[in-house]
MARKOL-398504 format. One record per atom (N, C-alpha, C): atom name; z negated, x negated, y; chain; residue number from 1. Coordinates in nm, 3 decimals, always signed. Each point is the difference from the previous one (the first is absolute). Example, Ala and Ser with C-alpha at 12.3 -4.5 7.8 and 13.67 -1.06 7.14 Angstrom:
<atoms>
 name      c3      c1      c2 chain resi
    N  -0.780  -1.319  -0.569     A    1
   CA  +0.000  +0.089  +0.119     A    1
    C  +0.000  -0.090  +0.120     A    1
    N  +0.072  +0.035  +0.105     A    2
   CA  -0.006  -0.082  +0.119     A    2
    C  -0.073  +0.077  +0.109     A    2
</atoms>
This chain:
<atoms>
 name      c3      c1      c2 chain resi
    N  -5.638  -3.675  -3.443     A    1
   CA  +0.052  -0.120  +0.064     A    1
    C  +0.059  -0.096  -0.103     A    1
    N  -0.041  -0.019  -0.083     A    2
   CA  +0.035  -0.122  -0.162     A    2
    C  +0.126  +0.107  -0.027     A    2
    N  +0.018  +0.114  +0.001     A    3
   CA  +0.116  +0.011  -0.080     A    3
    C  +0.119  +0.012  +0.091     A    3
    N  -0.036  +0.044  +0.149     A    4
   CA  +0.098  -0.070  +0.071     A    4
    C  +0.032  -0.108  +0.031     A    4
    N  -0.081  -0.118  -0.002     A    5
   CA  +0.015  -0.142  -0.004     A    5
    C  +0.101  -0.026  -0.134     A    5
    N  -0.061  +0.019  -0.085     A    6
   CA  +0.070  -0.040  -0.166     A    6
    C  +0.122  +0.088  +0.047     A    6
    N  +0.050  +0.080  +0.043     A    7
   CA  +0.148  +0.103  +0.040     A    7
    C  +0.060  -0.140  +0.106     A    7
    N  -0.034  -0.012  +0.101     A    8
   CA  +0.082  -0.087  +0.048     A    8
    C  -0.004  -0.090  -0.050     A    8
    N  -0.078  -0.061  -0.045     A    9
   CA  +0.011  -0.169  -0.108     A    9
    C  +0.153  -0.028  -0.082     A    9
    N  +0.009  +0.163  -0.084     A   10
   CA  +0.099  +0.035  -0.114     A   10
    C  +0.135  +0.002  +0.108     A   10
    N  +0.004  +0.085  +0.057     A   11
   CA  +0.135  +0.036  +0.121     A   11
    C  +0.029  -0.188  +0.079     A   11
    N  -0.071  -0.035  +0.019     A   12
   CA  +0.009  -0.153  +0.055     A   12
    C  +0.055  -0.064  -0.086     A   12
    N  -0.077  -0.042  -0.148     A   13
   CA  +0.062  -0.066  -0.090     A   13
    C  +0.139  +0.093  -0.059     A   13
    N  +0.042  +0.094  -0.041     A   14
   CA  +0.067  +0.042  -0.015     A   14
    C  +0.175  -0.017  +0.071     A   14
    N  -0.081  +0.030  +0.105     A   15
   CA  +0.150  -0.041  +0.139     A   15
    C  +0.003  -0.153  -0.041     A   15
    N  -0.106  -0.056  +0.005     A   16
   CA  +0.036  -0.141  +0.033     A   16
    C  +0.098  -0.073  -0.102     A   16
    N  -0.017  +0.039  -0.186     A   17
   CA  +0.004  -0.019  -0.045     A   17
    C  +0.180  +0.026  -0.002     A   17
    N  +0.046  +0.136  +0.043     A   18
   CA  +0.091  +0.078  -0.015     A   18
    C  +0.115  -0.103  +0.118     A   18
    N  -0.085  -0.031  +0.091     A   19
   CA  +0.113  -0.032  +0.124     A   19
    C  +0.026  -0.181  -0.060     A   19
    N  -0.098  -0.057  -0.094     A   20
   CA  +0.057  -0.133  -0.025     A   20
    C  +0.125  -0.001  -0.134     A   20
    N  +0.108  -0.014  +0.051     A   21
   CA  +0.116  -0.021  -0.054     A   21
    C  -0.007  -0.134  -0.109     A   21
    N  +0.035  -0.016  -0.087     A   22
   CA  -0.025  -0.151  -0.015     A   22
    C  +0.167  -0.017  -0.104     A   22
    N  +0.054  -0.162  +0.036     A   23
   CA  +0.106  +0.002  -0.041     A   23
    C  +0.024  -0.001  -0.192     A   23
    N  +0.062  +0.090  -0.048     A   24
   CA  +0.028  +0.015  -0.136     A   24
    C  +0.191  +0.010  -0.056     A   24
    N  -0.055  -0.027  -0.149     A   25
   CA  +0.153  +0.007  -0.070     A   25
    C  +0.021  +0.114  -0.091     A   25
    N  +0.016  +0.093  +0.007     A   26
   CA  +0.015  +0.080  -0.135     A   26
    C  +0.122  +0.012  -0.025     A   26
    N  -0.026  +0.096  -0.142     A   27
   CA  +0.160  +0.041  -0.057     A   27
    C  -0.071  +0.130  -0.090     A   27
    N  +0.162  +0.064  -0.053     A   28
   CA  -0.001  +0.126  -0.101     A   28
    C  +0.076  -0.012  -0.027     A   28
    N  +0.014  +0.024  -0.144     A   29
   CA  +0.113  +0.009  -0.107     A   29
    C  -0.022  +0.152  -0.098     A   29
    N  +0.091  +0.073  -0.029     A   30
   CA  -0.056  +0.097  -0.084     A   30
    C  +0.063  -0.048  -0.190     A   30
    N  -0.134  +0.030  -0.039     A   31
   CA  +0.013  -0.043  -0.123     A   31
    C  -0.031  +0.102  -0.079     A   31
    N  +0.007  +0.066  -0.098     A   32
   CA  +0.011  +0.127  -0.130     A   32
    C  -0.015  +0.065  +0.092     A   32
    N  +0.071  +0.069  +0.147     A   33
   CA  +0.002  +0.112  +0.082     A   33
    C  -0.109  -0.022  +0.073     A   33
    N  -0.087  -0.128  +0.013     A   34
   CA  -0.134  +0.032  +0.122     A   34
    C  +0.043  -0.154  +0.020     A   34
    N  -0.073  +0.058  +0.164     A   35
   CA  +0.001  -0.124  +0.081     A   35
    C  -0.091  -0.063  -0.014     A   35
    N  +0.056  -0.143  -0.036     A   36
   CA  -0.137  -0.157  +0.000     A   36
    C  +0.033  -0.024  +0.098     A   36
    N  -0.131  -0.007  +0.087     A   37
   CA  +0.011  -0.076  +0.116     A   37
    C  -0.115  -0.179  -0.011     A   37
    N  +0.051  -0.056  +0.087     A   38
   CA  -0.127  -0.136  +0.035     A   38
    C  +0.044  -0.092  +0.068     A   38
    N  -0.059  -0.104  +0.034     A   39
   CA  -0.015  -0.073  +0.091     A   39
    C  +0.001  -0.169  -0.012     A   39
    N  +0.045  -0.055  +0.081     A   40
   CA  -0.050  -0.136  +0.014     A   40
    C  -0.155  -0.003  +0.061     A   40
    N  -0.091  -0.099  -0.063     A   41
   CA  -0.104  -0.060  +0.057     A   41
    C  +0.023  -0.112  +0.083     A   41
    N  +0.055  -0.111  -0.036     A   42
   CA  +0.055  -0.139  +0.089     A   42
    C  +0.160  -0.001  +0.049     A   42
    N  +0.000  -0.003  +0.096     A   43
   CA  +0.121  +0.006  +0.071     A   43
    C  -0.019  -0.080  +0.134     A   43
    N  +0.102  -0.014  +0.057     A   44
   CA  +0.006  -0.022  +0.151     A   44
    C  +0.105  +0.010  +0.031     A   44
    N  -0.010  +0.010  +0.148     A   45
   CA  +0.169  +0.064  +0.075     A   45
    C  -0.040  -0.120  +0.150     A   45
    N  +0.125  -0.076  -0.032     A   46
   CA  +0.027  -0.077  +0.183     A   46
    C  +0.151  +0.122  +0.058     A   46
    N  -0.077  -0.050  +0.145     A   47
   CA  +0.098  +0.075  +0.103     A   47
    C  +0.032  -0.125  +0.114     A   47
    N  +0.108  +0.030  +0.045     A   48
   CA  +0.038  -0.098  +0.128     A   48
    C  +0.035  +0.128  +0.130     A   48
    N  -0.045  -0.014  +0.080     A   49
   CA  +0.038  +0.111  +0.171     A   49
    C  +0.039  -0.092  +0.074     A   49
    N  +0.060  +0.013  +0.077     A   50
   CA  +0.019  -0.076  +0.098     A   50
    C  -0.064  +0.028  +0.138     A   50
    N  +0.072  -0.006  +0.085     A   51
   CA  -0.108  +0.001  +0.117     A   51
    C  +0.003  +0.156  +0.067     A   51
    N  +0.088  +0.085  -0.019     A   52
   CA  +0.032  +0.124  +0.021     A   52
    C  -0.072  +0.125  -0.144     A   52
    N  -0.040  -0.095  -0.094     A   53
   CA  -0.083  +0.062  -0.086     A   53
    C  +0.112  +0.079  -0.076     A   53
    N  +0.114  -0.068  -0.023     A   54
   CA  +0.125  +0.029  -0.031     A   54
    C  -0.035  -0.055  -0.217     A   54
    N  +0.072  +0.060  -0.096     A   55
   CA  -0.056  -0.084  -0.139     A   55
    C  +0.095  -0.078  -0.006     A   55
    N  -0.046  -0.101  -0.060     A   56
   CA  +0.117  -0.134  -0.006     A   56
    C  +0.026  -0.027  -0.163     A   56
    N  -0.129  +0.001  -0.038     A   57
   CA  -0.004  -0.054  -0.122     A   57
    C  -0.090  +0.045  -0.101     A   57
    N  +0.024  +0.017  -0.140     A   58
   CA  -0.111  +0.084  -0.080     A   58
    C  -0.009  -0.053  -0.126     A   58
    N  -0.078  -0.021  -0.065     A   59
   CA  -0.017  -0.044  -0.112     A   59
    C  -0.117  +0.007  -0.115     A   59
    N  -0.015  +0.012  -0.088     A   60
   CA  -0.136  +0.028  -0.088     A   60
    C  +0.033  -0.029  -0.150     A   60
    N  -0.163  -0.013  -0.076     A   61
   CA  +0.040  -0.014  -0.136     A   61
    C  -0.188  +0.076  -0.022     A   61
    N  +0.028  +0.061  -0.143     A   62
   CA  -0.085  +0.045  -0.010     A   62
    C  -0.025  -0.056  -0.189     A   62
    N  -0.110  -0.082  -0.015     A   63
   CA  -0.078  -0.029  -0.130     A   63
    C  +0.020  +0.085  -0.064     A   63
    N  +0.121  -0.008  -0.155     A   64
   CA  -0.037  +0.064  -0.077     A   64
    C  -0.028  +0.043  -0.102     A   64
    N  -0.170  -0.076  -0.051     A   65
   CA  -0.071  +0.010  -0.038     A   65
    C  -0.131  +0.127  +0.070     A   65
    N  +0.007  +0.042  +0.127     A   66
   CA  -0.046  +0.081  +0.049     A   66
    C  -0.016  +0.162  +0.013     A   66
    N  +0.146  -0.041  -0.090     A   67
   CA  +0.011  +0.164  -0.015     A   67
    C  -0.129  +0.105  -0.065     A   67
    N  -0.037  +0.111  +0.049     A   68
   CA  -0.059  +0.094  +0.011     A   68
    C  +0.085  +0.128  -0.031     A   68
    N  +0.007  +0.116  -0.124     A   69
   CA  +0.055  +0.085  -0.022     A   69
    C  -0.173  +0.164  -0.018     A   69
    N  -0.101  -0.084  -0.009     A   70
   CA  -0.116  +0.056  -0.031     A   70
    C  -0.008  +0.037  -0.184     A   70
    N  +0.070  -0.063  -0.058     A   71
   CA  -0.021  -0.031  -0.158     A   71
    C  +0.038  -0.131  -0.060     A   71
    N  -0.151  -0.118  -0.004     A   72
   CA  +0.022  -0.068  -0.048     A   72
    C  +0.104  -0.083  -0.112     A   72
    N  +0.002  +0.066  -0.071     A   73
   CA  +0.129  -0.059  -0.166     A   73
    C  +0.098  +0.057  +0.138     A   73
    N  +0.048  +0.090  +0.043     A   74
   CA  +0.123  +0.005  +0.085     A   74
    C  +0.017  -0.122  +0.032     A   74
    N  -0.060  -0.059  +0.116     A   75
   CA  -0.042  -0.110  +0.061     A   75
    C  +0.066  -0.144  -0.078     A   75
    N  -0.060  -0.016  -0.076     A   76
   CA  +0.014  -0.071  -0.087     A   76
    C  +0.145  +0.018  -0.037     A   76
    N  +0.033  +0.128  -0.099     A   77
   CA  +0.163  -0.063  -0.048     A   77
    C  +0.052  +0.006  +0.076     A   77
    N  +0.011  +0.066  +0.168     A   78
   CA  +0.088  -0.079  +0.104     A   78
    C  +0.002  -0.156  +0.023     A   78
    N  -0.069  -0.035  +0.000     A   79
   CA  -0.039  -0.147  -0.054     A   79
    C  +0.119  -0.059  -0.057     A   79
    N  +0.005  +0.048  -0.088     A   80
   CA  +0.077  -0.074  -0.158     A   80
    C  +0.150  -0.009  +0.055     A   80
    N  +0.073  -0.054  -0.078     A   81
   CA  +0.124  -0.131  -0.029     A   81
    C  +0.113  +0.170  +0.018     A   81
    N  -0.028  +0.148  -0.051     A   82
   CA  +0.090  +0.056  +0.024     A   82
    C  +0.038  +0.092  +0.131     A   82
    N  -0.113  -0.022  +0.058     A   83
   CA  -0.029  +0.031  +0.133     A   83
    C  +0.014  -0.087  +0.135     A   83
    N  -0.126  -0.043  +0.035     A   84
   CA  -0.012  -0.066  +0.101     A   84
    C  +0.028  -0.157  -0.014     A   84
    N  -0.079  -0.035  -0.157     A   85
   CA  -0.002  -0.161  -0.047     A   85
    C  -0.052  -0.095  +0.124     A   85
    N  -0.135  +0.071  +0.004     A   86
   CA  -0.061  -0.072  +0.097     A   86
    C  -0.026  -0.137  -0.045     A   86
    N  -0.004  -0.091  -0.102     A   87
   CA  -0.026  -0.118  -0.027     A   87
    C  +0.124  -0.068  +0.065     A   87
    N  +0.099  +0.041  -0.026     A   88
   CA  +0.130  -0.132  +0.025     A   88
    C  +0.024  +0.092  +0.197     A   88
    N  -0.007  +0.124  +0.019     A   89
   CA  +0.057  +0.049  +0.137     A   89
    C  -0.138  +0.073  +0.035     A   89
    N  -0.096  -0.083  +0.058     A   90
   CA  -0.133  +0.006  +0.074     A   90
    C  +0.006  +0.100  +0.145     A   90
    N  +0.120  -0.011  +0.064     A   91
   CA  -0.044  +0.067  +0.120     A   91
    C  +0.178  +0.093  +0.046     A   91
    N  +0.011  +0.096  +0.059     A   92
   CA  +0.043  +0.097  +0.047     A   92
    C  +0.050  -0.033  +0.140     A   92
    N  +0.094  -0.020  +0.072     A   93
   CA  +0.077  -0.049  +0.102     A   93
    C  +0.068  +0.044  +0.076     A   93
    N  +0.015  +0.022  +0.142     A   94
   CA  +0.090  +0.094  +0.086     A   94
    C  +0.022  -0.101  +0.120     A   94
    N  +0.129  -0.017  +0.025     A   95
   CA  +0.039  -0.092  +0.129     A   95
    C  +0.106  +0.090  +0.100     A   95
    N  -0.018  +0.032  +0.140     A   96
   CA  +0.107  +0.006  +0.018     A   96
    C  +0.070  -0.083  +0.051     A   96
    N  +0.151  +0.054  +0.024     A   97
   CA  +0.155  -0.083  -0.013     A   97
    C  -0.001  +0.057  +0.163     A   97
    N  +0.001  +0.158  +0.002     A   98
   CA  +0.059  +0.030  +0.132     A   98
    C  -0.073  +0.125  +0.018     A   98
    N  -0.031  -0.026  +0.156     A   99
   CA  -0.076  +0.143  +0.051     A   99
    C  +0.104  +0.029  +0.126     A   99
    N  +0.020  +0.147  -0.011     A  100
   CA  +0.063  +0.051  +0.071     A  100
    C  -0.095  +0.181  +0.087     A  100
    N  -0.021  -0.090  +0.128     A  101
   CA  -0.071  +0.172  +0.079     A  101
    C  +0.106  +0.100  +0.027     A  101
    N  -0.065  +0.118  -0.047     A  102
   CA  +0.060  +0.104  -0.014     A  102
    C  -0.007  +0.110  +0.127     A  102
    N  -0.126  +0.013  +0.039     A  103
   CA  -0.082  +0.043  +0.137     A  103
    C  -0.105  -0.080  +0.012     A  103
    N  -0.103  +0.036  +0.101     A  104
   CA  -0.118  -0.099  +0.083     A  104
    C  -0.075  -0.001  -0.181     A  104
    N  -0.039  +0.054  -0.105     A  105
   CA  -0.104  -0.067  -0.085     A  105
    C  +0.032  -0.028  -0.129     A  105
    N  +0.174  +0.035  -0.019     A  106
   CA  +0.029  +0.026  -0.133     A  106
    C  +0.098  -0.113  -0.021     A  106
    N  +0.032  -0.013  -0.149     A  107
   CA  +0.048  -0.137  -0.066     A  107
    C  +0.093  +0.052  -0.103     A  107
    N  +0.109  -0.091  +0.011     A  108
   CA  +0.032  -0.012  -0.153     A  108
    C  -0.013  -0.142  -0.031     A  108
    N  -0.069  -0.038  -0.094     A  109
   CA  +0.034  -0.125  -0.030     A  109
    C  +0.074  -0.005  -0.127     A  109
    N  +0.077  -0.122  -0.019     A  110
   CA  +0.056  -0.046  -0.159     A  110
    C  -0.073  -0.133  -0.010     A  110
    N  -0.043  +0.054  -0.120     A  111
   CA  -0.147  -0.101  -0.070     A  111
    C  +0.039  -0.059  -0.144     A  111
    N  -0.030  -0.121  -0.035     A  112
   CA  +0.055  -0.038  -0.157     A  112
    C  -0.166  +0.038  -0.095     A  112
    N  +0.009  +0.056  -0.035     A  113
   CA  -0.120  +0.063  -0.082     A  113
    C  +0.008  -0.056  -0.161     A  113
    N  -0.060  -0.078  -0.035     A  114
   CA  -0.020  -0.036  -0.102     A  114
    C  -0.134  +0.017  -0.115     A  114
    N  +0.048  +0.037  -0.087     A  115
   CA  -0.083  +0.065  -0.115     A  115
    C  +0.007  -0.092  -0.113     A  115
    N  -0.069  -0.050  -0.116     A  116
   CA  +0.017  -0.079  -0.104     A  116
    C  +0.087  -0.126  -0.016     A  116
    N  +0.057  +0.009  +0.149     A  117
   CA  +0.077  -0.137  -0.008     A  117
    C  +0.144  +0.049  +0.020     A  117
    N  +0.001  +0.121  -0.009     A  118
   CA  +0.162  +0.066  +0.070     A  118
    C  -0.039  +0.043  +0.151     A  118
    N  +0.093  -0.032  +0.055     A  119
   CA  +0.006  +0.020  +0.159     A  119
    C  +0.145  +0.082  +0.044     A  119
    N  -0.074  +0.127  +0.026     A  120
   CA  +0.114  +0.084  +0.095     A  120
    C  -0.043  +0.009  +0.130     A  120
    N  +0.144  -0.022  +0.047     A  121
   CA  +0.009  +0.084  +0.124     A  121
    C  +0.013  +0.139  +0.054     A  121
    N  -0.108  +0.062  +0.029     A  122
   CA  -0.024  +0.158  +0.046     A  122
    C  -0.006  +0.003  +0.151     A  122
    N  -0.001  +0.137  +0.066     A  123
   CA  +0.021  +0.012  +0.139     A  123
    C  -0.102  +0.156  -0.005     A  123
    N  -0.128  -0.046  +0.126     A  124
   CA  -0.135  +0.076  -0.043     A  124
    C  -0.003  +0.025  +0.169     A  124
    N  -0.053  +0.147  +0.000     A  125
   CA  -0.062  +0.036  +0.178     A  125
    C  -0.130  -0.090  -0.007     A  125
    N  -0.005  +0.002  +0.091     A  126
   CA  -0.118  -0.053  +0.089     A  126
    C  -0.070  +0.022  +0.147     A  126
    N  -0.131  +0.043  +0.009     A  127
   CA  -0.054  +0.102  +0.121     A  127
    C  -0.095  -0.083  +0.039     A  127
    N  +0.011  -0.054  +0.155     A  128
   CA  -0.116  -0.113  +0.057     A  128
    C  -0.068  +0.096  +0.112     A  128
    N  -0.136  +0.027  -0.009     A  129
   CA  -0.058  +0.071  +0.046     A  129
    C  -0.116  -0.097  +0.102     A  129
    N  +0.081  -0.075  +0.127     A  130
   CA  -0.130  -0.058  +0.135     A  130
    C  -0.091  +0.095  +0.039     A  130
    N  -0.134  -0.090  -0.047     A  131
   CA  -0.110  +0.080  +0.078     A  131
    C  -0.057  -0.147  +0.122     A  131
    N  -0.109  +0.009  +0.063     A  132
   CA  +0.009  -0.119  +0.088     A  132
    C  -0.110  -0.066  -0.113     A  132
    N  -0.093  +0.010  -0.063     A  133
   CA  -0.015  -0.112  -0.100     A  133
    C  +0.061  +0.025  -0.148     A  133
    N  +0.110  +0.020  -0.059     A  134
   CA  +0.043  -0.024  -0.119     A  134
    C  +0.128  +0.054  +0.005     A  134
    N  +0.088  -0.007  -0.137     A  135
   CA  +0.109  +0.011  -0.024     A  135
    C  +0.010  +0.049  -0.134     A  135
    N  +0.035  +0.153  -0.035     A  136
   CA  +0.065  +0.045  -0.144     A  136
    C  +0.140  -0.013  +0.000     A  136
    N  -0.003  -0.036  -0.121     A  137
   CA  +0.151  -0.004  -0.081     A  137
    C  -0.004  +0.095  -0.104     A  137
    N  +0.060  +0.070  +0.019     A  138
   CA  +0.054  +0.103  -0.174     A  138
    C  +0.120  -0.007  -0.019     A  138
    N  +0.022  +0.021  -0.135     A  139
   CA  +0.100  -0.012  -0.034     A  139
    C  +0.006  +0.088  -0.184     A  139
    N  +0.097  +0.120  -0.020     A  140
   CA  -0.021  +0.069  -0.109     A  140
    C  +0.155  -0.004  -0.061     A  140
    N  -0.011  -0.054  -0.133     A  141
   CA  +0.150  -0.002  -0.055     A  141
    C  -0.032  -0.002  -0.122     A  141
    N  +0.175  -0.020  -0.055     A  142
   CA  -0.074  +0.035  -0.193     A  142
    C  +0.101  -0.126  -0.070     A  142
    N  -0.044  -0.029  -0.122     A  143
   CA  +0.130  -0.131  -0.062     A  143
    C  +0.022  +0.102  -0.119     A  143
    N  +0.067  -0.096  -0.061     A  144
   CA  +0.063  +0.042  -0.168     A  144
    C  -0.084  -0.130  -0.064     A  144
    N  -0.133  +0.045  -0.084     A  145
   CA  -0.045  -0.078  -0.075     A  145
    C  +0.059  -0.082  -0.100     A  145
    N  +0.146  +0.045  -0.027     A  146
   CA  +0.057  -0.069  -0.114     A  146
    C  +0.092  -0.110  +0.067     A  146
    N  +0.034  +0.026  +0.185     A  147
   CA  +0.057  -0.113  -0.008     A  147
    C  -0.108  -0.161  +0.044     A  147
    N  -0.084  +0.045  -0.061     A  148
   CA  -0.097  -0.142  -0.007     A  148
    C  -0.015  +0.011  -0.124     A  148
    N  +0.001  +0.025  -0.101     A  149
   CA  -0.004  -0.026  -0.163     A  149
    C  -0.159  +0.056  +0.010     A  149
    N  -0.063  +0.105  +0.077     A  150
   CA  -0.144  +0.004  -0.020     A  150
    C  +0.013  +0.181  -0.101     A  150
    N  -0.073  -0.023  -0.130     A  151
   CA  +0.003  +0.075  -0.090     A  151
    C  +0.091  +0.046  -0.121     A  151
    N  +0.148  -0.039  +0.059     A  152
   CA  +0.136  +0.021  -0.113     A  152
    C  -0.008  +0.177  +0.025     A  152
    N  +0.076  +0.056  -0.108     A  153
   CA  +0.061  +0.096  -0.035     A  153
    C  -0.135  +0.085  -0.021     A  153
    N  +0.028  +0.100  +0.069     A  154
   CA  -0.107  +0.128  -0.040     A  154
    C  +0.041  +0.136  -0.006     A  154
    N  -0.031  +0.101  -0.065     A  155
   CA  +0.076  +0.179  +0.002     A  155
    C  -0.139  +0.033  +0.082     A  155
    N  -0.115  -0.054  +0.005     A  156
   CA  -0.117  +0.101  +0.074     A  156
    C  -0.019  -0.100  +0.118     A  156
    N  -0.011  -0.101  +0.001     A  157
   CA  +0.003  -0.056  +0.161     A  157
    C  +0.122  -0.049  +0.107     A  157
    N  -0.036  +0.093  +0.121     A  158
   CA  +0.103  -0.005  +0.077     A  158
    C  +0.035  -0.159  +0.065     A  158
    N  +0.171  +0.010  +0.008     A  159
   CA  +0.025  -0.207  +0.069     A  159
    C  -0.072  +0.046  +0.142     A  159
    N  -0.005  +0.054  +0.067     A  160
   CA  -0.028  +0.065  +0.153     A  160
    C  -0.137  -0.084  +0.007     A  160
    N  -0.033  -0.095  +0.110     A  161
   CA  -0.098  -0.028  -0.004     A  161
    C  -0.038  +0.054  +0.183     A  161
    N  -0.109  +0.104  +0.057     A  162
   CA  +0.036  +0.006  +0.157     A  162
    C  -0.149  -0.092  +0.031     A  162
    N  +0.045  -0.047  +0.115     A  163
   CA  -0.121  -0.130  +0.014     A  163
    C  -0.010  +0.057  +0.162     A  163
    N  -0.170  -0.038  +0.046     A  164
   CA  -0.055  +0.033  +0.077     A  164
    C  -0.048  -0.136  +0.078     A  164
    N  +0.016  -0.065  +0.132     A  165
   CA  -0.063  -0.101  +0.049     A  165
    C  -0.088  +0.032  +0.167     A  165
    N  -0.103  -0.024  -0.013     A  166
   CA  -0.030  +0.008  +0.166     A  166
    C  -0.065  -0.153  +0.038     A  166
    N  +0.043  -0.020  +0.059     A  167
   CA  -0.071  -0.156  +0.051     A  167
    C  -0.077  +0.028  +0.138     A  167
    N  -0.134  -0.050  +0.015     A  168
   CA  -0.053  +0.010  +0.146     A  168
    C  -0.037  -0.139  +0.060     A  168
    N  +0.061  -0.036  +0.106     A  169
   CA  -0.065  -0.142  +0.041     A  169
    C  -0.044  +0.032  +0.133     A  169
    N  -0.107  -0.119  +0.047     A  170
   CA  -0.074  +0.041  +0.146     A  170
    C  +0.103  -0.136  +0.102     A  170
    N  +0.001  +0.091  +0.141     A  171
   CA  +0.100  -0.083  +0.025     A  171
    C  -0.110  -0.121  +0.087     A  171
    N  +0.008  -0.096  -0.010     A  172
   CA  -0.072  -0.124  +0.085     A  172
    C  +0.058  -0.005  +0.113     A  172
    N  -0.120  -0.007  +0.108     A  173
   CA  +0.012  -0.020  +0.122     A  173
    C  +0.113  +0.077  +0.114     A  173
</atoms>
């Protein structure tokens, strides 16, 4: 009886654990031929719907000082003045300009995305997934690290940066 109890305990927590989505930022870059991947820790993403649950509006910035690569000194000289220069450009920025529906869940938006204090304009999919309590947003695209001045000139790391976003919000009432 205990080891079928402790069996469903594991299968319970397991599913449970598996079916909670939670909203994140990653990225990958390949550097001397392997992929670095990591993440934002502090971020946030606003959304505007309207009354048809239609997207209106999108926007986010993600702390970065937060970055997560899973090797500390990494961490760190992303940090620094030739990279990120988190002292003088603290946070990571995405607005959009214009959303355009494509079918019932899909997006293009054109967003001014700003990195170190340079701001481009890019044009990114976007997938809104209604459930009756919450709302995902994904969205998967890639930049050119160099046109934000993040790292300079490299022969072993690629400009290709592909970035990963899922946002989950619960919808009120």
């Amino acid at each position: 009886m205990k080891k079928y109890l402790s069996l469903v305990i594991i299968v319970f927590y397991t599913s449970l654990c598996v079916a909670q989505e939670k909203s994140k930022i990653e990225f990958v870059i390949r550097n001397v031929g392997l992929n670095v991947d990591g993440h934002f820790d502090s971020f946030s993403v606003t959304t505007k719907f309207d009354t048809l649950n239609n997207l209106e509006k999108l926007s986010g910035e993600a702390k970065v000082k937060s970055i997560e690569t899973g090797i500390d000194s990494r961490d760190d000289h992303l940090l620094e003045e030739d990279y990120f220069n988190v002292s003088k450009f603290p946070k990571i920025t995405l607005k959009s300009i214009a959303l355009k529906k494509i079918v019932t869940n899909q997006y293009s938006a054109k967003v001014n995305l700003t990195i170190k204090g340079k701001t481009k304009q890019i044009t990114i999919p976007i997938t809104v997934e209604i459930s009756e309590a919450s709302r995902k947003i994904t969205s998967k695209f890639q930049i050119n690290r160099r046109d934000f001045g993040v790292g300079g000139r490299s022969l072993v790391m690629s400009n290709t940066v592909k970035i990963s976003v899922v946002h989950i919000e619960e919808i009120n009432g």
